[in-house]
C-alpha positions as a Markdown table, in Angstrom:
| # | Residue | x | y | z |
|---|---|---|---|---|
| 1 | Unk | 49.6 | -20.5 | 47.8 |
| 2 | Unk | 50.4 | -16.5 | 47.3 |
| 3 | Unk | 47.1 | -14.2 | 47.9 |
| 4 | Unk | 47.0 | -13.3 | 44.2 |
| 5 | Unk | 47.0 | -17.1 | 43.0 |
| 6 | Unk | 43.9 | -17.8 | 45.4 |
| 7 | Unk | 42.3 | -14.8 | 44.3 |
| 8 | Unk | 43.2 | -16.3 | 40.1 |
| 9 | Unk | 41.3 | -19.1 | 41.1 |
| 10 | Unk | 38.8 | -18.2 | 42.2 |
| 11 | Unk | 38.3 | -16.3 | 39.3 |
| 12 | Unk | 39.3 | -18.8 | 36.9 |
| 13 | Unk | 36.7 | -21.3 | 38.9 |
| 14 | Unk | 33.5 | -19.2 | 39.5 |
| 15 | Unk | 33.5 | -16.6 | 36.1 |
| 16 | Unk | 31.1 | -18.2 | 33.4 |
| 17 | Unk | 31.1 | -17.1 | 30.0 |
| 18 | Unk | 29.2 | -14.2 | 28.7 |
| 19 | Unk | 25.8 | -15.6 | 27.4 |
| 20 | Unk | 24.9 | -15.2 | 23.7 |
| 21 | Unk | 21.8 | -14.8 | 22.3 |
| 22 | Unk | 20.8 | -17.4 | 19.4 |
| 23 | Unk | 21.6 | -16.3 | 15.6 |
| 24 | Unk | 18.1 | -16.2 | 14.7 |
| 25 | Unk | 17.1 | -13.5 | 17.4 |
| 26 | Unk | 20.6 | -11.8 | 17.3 |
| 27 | Unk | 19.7 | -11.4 | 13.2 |
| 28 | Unk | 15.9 | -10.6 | 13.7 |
| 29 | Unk | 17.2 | -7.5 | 15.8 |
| 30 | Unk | 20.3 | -6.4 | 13.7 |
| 31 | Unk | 17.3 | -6.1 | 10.8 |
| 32 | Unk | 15.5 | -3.8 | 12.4 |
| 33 | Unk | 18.6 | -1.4 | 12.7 |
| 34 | Unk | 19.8 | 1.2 | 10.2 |
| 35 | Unk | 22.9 | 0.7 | 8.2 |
| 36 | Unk | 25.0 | 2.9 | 10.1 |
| 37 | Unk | 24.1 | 1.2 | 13.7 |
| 38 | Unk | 24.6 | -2.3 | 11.7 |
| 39 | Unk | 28.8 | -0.8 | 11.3 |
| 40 | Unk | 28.6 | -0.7 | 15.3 |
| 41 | Unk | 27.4 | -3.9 | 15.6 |
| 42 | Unk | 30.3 | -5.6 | 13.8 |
| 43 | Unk | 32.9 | -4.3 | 17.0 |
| 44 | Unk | 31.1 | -5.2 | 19.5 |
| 45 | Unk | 32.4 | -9.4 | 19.0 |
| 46 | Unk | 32.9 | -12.3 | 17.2 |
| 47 | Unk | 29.5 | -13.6 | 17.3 |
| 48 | Unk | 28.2 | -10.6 | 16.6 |
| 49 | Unk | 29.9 | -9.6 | 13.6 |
| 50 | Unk | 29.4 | -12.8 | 12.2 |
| 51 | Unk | 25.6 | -12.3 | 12.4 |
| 52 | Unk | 26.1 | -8.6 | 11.4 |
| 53 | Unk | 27.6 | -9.9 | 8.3 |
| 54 | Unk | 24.9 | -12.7 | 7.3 |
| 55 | Unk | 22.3 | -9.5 | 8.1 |
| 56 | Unk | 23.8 | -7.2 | 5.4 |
| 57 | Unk | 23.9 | -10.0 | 3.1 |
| 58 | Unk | 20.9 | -11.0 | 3.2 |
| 59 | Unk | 19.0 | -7.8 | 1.8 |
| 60 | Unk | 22.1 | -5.5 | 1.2 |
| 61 | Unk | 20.5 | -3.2 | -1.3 |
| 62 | Unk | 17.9 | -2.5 | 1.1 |
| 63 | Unk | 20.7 | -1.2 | 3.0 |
| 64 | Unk | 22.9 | 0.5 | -0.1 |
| 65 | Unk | 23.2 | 0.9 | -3.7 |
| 66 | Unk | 27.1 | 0.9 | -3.2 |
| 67 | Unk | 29.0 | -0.4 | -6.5 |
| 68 | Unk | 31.4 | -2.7 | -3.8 |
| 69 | Unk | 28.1 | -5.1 | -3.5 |
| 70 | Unk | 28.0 | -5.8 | -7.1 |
| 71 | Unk | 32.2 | -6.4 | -7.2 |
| 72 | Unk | 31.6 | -8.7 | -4.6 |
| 73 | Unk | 28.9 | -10.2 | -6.1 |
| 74 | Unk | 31.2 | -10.9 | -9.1 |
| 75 | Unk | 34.2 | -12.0 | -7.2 |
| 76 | Unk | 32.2 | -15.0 | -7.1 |
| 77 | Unk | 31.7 | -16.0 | -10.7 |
| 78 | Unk | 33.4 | -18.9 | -12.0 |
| 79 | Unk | 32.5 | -19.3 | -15.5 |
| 80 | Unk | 35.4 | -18.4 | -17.7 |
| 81 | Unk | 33.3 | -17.8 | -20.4 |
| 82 | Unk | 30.7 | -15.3 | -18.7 |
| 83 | Unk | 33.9 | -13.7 | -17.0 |
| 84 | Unk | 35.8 | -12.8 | -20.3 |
| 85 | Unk | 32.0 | -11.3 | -21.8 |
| 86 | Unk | 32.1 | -9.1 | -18.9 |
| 87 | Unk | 36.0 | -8.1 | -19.3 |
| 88 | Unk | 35.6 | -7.8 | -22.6 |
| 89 | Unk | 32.6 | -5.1 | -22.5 |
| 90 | Unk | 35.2 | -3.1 | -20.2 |
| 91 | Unk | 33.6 | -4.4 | -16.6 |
| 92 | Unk | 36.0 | -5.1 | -14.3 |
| 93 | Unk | 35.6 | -8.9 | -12.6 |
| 94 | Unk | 37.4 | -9.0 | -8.9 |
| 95 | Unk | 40.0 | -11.3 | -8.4 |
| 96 | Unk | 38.8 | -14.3 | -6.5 |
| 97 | Unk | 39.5 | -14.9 | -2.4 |
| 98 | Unk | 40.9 | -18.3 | -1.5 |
| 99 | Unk | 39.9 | -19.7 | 1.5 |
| 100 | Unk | 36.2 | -17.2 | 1.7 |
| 101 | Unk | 34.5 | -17.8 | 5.1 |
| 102 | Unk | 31.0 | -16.7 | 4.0 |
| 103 | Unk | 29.3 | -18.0 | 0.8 |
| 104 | Unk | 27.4 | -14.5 | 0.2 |
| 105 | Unk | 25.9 | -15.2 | -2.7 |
| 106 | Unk | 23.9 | -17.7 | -0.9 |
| 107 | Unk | 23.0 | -15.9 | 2.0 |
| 108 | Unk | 20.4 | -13.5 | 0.3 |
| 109 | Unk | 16.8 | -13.7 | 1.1 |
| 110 | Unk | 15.1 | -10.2 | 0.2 |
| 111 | Unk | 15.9 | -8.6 | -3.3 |
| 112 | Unk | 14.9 | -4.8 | -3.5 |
| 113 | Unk | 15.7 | -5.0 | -7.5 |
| 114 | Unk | 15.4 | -1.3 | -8.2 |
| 115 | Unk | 18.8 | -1.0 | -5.8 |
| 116 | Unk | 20.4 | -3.7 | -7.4 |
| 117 | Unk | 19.5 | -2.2 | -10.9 |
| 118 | Unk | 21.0 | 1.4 | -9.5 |
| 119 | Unk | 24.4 | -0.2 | -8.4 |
| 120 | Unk | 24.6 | -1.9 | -11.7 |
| 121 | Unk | 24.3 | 1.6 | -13.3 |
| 122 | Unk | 27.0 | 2.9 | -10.9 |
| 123 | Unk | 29.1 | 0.7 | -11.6 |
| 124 | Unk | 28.9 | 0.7 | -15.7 |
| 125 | Unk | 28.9 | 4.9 | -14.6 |
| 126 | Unk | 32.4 | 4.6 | -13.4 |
| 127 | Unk | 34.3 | 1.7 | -15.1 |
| 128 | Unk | 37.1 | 4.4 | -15.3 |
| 129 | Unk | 39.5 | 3.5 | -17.9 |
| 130 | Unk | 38.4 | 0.3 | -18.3 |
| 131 | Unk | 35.2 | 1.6 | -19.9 |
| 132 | Unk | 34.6 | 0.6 | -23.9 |
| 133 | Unk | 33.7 | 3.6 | -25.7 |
| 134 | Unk | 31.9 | 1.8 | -28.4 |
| 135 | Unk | 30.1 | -0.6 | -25.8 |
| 136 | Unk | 25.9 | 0.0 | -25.7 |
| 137 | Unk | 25.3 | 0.5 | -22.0 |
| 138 | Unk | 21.8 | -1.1 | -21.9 |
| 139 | Unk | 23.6 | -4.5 | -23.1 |
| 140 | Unk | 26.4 | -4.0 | -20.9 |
| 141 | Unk | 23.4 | -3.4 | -17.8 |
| 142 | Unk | 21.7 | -6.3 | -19.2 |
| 143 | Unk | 25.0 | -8.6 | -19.2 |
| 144 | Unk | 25.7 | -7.8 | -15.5 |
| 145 | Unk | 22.0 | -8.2 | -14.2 |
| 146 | Unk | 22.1 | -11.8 | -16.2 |
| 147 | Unk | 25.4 | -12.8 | -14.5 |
| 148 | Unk | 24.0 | -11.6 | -11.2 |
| 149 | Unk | 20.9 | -13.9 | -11.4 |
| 150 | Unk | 22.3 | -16.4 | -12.9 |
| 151 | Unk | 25.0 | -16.8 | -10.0 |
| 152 | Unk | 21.9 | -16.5 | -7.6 |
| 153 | Unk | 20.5 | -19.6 | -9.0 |
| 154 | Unk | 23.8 | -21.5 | -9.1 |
| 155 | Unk | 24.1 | -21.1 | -5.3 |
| 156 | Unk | 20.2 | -22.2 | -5.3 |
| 157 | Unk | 19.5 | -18.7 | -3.3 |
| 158 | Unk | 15.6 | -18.7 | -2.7 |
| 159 | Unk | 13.9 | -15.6 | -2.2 |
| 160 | Unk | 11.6 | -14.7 | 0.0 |
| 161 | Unk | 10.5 | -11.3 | -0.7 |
| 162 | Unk | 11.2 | -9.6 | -4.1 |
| 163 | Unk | 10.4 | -5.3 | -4.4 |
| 164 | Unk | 9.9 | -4.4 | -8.2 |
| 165 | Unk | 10.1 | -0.9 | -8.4 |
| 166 | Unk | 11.4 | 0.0 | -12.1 |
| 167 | Unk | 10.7 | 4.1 | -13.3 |
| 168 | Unk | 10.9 | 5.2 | -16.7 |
| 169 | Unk | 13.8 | 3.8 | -18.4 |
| 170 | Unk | 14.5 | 0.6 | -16.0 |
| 171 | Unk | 11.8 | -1.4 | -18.5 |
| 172 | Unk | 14.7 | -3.9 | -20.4 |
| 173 | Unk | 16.2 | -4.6 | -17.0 |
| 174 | Unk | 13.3 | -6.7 | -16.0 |
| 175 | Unk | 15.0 | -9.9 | -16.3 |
| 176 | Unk | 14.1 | -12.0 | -12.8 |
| 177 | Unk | 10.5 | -12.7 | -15.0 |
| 178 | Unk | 12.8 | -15.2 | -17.3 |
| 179 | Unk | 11.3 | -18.4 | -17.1 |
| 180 | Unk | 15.6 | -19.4 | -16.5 |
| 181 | Unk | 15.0 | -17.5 | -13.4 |
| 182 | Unk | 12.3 | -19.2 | -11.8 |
| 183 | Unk | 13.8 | -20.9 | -9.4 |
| 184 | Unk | 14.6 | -17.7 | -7.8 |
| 185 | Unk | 10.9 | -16.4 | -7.0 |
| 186 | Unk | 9.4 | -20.1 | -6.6 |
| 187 | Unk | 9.3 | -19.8 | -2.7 |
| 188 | Unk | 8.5 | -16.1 | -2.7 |
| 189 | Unk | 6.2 | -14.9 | 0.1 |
| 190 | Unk | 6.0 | -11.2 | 0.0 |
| 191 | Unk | 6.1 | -9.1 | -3.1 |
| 192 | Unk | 6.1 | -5.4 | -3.8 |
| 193 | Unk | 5.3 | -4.1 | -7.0 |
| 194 | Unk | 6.0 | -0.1 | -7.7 |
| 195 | Unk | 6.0 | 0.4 | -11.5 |
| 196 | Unk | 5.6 | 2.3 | -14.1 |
| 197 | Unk | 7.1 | 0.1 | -17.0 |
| 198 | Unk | 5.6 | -3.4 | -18.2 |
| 199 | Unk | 2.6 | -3.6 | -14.8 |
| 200 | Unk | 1.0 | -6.4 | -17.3 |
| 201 | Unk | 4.3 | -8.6 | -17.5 |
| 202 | Unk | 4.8 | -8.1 | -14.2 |
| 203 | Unk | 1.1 | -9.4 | -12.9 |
| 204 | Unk | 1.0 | -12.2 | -15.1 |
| 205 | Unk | 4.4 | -13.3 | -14.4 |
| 206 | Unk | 3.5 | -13.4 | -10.4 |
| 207 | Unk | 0.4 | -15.2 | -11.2 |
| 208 | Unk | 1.9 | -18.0 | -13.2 |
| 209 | Unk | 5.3 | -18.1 | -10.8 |
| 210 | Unk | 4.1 | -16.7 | -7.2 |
| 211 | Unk | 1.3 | -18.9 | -5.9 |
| 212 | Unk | 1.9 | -18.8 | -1.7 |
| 213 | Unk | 2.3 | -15.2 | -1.2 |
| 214 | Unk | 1.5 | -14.3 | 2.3 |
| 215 | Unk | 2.0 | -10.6 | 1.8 |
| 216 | Unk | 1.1 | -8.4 | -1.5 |
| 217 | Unk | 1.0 | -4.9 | -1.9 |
| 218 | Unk | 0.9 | -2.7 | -5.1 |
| 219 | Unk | 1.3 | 0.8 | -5.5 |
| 220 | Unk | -0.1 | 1.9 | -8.6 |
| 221 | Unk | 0.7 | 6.0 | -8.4 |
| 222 | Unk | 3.2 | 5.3 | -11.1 |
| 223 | Unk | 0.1 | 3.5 | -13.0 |
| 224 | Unk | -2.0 | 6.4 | -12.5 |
| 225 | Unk | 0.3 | 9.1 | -14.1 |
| 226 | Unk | 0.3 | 6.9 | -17.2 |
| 227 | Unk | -3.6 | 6.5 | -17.2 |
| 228 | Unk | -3.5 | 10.4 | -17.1 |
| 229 | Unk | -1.6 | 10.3 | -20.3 |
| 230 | Unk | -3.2 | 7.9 | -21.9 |
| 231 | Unk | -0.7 | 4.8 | -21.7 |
| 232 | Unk | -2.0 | 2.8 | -19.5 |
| 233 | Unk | -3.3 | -0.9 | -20.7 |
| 234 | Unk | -7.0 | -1.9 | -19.8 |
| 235 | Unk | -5.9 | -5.3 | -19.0 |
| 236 | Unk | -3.1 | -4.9 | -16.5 |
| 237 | Unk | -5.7 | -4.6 | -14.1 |
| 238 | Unk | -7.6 | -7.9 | -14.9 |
| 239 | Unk | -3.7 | -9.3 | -14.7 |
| 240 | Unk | -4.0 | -7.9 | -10.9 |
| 241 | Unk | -6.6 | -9.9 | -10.6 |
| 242 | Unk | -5.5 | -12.9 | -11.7 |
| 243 | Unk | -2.8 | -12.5 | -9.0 |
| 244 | Unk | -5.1 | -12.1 | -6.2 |
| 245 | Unk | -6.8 | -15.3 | -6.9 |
| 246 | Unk | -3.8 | -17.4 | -7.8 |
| 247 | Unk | -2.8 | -17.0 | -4.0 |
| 248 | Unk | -3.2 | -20.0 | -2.0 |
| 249 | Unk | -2.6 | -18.3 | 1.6 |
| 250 | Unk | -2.7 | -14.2 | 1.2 |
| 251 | Unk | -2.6 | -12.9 | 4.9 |
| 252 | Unk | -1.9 | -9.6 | 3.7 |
| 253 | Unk | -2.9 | -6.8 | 1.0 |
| 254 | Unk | -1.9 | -3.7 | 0.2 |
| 255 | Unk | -3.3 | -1.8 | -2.8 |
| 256 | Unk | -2.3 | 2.1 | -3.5 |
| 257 | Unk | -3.2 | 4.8 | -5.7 |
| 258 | Unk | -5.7 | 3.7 | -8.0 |
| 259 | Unk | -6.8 | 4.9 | -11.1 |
| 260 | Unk | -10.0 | 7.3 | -11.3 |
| 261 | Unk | -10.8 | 6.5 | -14.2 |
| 262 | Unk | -10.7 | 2.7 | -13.9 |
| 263 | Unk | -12.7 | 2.9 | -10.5 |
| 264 | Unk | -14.8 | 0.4 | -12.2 |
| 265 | Unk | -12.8 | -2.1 | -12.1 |
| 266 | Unk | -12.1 | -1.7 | -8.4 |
| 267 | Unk | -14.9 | -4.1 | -7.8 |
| 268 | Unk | -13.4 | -6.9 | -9.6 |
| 269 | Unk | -10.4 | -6.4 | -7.0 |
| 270 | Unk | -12.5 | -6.6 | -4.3 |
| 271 | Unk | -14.3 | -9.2 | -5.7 |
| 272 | Unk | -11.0 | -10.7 | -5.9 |
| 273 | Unk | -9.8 | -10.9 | -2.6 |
| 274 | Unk | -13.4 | -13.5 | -1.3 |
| 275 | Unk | -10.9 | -15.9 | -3.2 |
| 276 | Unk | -8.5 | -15.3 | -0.1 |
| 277 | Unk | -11.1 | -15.9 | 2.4 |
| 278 | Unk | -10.1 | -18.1 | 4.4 |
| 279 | Unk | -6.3 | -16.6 | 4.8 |
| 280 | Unk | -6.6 | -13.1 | 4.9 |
| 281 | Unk | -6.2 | -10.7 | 8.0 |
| 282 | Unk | -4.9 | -7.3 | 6.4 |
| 283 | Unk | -6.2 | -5.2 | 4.0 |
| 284 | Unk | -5.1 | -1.8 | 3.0 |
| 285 | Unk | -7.0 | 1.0 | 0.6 |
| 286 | Unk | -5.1 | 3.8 | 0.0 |
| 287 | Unk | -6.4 | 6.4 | -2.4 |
| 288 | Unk | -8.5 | 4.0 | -4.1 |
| 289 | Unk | -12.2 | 4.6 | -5.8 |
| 290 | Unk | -15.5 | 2.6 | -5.2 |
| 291 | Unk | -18.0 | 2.1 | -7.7 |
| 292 | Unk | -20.1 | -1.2 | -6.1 |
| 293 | Unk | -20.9 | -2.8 | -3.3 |
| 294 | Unk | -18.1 | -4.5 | -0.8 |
| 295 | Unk | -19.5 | -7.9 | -1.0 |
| 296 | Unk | -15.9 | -9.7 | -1.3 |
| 297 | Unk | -14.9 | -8.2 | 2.0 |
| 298 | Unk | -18.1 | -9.9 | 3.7 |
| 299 | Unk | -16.8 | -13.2 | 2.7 |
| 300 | Unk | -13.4 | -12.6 | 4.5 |
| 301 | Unk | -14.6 | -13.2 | 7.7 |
| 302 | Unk | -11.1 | -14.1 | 9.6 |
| 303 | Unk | -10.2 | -10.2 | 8.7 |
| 304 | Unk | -8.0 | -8.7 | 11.9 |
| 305 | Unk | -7.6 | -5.3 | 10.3 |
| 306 | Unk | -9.0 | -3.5 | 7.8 |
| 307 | Unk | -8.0 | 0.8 | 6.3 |
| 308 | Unk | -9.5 | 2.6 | 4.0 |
| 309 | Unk | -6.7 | 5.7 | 3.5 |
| 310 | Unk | -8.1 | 8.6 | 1.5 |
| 311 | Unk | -11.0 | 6.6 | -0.2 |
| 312 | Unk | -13.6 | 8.0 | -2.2 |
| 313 | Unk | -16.7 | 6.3 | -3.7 |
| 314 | Unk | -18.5 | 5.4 | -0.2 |
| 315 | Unk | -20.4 | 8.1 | 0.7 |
| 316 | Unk | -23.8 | 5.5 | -0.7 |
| 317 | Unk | -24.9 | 3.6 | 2.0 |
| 318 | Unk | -26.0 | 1.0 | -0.2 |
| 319 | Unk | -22.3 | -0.2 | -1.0 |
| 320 | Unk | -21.2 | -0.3 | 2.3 |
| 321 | Unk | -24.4 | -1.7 | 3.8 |
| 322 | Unk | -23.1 | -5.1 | 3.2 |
| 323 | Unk | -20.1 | -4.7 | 5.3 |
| 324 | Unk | -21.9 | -2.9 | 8.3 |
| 325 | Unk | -24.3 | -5.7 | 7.9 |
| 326 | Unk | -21.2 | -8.9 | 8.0 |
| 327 | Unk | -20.1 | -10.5 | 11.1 |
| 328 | Unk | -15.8 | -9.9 | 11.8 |
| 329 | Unk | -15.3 | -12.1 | 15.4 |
| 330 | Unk | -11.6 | -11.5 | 14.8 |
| 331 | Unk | -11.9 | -7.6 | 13.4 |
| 332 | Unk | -10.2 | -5.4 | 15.7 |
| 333 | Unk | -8.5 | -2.6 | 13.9 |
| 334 | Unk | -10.9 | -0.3 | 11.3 |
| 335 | Unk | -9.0 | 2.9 | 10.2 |
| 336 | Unk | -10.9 | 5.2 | 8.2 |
| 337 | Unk | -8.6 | 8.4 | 7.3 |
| 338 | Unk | -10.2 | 11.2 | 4.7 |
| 339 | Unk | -12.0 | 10.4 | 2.0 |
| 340 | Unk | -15.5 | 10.1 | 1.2 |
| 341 | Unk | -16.8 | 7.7 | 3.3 |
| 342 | Unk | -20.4 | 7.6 | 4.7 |
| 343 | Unk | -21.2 | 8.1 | 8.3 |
| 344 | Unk | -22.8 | 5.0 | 8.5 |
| 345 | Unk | -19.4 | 3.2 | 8.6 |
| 346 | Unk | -17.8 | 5.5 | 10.4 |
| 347 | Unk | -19.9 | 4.5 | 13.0 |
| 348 | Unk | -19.5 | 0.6 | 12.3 |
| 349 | Unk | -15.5 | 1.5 | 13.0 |
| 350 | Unk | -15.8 | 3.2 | 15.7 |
| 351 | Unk | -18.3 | -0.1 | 17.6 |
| 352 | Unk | -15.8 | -2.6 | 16.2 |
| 353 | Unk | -12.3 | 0.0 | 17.8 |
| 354 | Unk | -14.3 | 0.3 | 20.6 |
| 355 | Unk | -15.4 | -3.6 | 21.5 |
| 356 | Unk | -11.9 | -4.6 | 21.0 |
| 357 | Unk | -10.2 | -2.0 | 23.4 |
């Protein structure tokens, strides 16, 4: 046998193969990258792309608003029917691929609906010559959203987080709260809501629909330029509350930019959240206003961390004297950052940062 044939061997015999990490750390990772990295990730192998793919897939408009994920997306319909409404409003319906390797209707898990409502518009925007003249746009929007939810429930896709963020204008395209729809949200376990259309519709829906959320987290600046003019609806804020209790294992909370003027009903949220007792480890205030005592936090007692972002209302010691006064064994974290806030519990955050370090 010729040198280089020993020397093949050898190779051949003693070379193992490349190890791979599994798909469920290889996607963990990929979802922590940027869009742009996520392109370079799709070279680097087979295995690779393959879970590069399933990544973009399963939260792509968190990614893009690009009108290509909605074609997609349509390439899949198969209802004759629902196709020819669409081509007949002048949208444009992708031809279908034989033979398709990924299912990716299926594959998504985390639906940031204000990016899926953009790309609708972009691509009723530029329907080119296709586009109907005489066609409303809000019906054509709405016809497209429907198909797209209704093909989400036909390949049984179950979300796991949902982000409502709707501005002025986005209020008819609210369609995931149709009770046709449920199936969508049933298994939902984080929600954001950022809105400044239809905040009562949206609370109530999530407290009717939404019942093991482990992560929730409202921003209400949107809420509070309505209450400024006058718009806002008293009740939308009891309908918040109603959410909070519904929860059966809230871990984590989030609440931003709250009203002045409706400070008073802050303690009906924080009364709220003793109802999450025996789950909850996170809590966030972000420019929010005080107007009682935190009693609901005492009764939290498996708290890990707890921020009070530009607060005001807590300079009185008296309504943070029951707090100072609870026992936290688990509380490691307090961030106090502006606001009003009292020294007293300054002090208290400082002890409890301190004892854990």
């Amino acid at each position: 046998m010729s040198k280089s044939n020993r020397a093949t061997k050898k190779i051949i015999k003693f070379t193992k193969p490349v190890p791979t990490l599994p798909n469920e750390i290889l996607q963990d990772i990929f979802r922590r990258l940027r869009k742009y990295t996520l392109r370079q990730t799709l070279l680097v192998n087979k295995h690779w792309c393959t879970n590069t793919i399933i990544t973009f897939w399963q939260k792509p408009f968190h990614y893009s608003y690009d009108v290509r994920i909605i074609k997609t997306y349509l390439s899949f319909l198969e209802d004759d029917a629902e196709k020819q409404r669409l081509l007949d409003a002048g949208v444009e319906i992708p031809s279908k691929i034989e033979n398709r390797i990924f299912e990716i209707p299926s594959m998504l898990v985390h639906l940031k609906y204000y990016g899926m409502i953009v790309a609708v518009k972009n691509l009723v925007a530029n329907r080119g010559k296709a586009k109907v003249e005489t066609s409303d746009n809000t019906d054509i929007l709405n016809l497209i959203i429907e198909a797209l939810l209704g093909l989400f429930v036909r390949k049984e896709v179950k979300l796991v987080s949902l982000s409502s963020t709707c501005d002025k204008g986005y209020d008819p395209f609210l369609r995931f709260v149709d009770p046709k729809y449920f199936e969508l949200t049933k298994n939902l376990k984080e929600l954001y809501i950022d809105s400044k259309c239809r905040r009562g519709l949206l609370f109530k829906w999530a407290a009717g629909n939404c019942r093991n959320l482990r992560s929730l987290e409202i921003n209400l600046v949107r809420w509070r330029r309505a209450e400024q003019s006058n718009r806002i609806n008293l009740t939308d804020d009891e309908n918040l509350t109603r959410l909070i209790c519904a929860q059966n294992e809230l871990q984590y909370f989030k609440i931003s930019h709250y009203a002045r003027r409706l400070e008073m009903k802050t303690q009906l949220i924080v009364d709220a959240l003793a109802t999450q007792a025996n789950t909850l480890q996170h809590v966030i205030f972000d420019v929010i206003g005080f107007s009682g005592p935190l009693e609901g936090l005492v009764k939290c007692t498996n708290l890990y961390s707890l921020e009070f972002r530009s607060v005001y209302g807590l300079k009185e010691l008296e309504i943070v004297q029951p707090l100072i006064s609870a026992k936290f064994e688990n509380l490691k974290k307090v961030v106090i950052v502006s606001g009003a806030v009292c020294e007293d519990l300054r002090k208290w955050a400082d002890t409890h940062n301190k004892a854990s370090n």
